[in-house]
C-alpha positions, 0 to 999 in steps of 0.5 A, a space after each residue: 733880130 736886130 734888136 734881140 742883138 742890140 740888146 745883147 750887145 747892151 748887156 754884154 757891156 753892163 755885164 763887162 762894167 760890173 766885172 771890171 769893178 769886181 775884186 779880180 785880178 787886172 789879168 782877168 780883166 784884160 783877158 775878159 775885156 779881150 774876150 768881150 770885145 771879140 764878141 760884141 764884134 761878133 754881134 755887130 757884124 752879125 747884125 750888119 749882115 742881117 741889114 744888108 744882106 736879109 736875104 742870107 739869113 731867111 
């Protein structure tokens, strides 16, 4: 599972990249990159939950 949101992770990021290259406003891009940032710590908690704690998620 770990690795499932790694790559999730990883794909957040190239996704953000691209967005922050796009011809859109720099407000939707703080916005986006708020939103993001959120996530991907989401996502790495996540993932350090199921590491140190395997017992709660089986």
């Amino acid at each position: 599972m770990q690795h499932e949101i790694r790559d999730m992770i990883d794909g957040l990021t190239v996704a953000f990249h691209k967005f922050r290259s796009a011809d859109v406003p720099d407000e939707a891009k703080v916005q986006a990159g708020r939103w993001v940032a959120a996530l991907i710590g989401d996502l790495s908690n996540m993932a350090w939950q199921l590491e140190h704690n395997p017992g709660r998620w089986s």
